[in-house]
C-alpha positions in Angstrom: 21.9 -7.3 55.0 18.8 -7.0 53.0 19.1 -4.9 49.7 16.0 -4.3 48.6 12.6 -4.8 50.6 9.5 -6.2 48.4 7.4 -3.8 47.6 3.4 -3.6 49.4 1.0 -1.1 48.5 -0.3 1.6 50.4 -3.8 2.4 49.7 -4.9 6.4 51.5 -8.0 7.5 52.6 -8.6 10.4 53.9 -10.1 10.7 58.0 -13.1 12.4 58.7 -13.0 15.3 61.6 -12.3 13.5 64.7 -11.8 10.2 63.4 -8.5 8.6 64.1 -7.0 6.6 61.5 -5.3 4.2 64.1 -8.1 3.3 66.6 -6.8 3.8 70.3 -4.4 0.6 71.5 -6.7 -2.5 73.2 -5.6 -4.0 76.1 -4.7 -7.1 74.0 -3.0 -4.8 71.5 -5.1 -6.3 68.4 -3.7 -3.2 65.6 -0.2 -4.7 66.4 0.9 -4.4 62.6 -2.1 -1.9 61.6 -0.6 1.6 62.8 0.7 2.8 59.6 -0.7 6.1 58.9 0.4 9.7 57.7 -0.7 12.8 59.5 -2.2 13.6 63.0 -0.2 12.5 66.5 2.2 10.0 66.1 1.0 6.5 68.5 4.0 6.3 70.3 4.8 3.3 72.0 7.6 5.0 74.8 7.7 8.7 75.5 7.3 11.7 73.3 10.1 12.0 71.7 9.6 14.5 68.6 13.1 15.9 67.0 14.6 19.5 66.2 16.0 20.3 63.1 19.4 20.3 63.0 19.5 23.7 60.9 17.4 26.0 62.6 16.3 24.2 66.0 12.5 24.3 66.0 10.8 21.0 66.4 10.1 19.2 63.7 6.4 18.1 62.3 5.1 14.9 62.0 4.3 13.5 58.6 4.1 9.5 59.4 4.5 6.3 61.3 5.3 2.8 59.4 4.4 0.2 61.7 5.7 -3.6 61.9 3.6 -4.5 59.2 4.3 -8.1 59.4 3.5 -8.9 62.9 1.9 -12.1 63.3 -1.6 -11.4 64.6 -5.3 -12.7 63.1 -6.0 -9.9 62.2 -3.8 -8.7 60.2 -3.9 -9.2 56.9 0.0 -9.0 56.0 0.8 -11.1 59.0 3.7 -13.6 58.5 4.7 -16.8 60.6 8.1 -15.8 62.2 9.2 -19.8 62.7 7.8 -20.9 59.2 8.3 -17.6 57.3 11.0 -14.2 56.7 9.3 -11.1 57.8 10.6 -8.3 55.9 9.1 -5.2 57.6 9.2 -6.5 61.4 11.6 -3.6 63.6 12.3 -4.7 66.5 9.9 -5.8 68.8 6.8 -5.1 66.9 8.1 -1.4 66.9 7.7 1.7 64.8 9.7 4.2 62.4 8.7 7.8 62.7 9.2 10.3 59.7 9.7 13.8 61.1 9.8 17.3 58.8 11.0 20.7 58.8 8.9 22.5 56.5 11.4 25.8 56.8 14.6 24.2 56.1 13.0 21.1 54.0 14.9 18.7 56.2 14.0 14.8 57.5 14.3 12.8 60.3 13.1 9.7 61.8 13.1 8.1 64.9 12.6 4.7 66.1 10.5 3.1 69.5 9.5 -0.5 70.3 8.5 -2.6 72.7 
């Protein structure tokens, strides 16, 4: 069991109106590894799936999506080797951690989809 992930830097920049921070999935899936953002609609990769908070039952908001960072791809910058190196941030099958928020009873959850 891993103790401690390295640490990667996150750089923000705000989206304009309209723009989408993750551009809509390609047929051949090229943001594979590029989906992390905070804000908007979570990309989900199965159904809509968005919890209630377990205090006071109202859904919950969403506040962000870490992709698989380390999928191997061309394009992505991060991308590791899977036979020739360890990736650290790969869950699943390329798949995603949602962080979900009750802004009324300040709790968290997440959720979890992949391929």
């Amino acid at each position: 069991m891993k103790k401690e992930l390295p640490e990667i830097k996150v750089k923000l920049e705000r989206c304009m109106p309209g723009e989408r921070a993750v551009p809509e999935q390609s047929e051949e899936m090229s943001n594979l590894g590029l989906r992390t953002k905070l804000g908007g609609k979570p990309d989900e990769i199965q159904d809509d799936e968005i919890p209630v908070c377990n205090s006071c039952g109202e859904k919950m908001v969403f506040i962000a999506q870490i992709d698989s960072i380390e999928h191997w791809s061309d394009n992505n910058p991060l991308s590791r080797n899977p036979i020739e190196e360890e990736q650290n941030y790969m869950f699943g099958d390329v798949g995603m951690i949602y962080v979900w928020f009750c802004f009324e009873c300040c709790e968290t959850k997440s959720t979890f989809q992949c391929y």
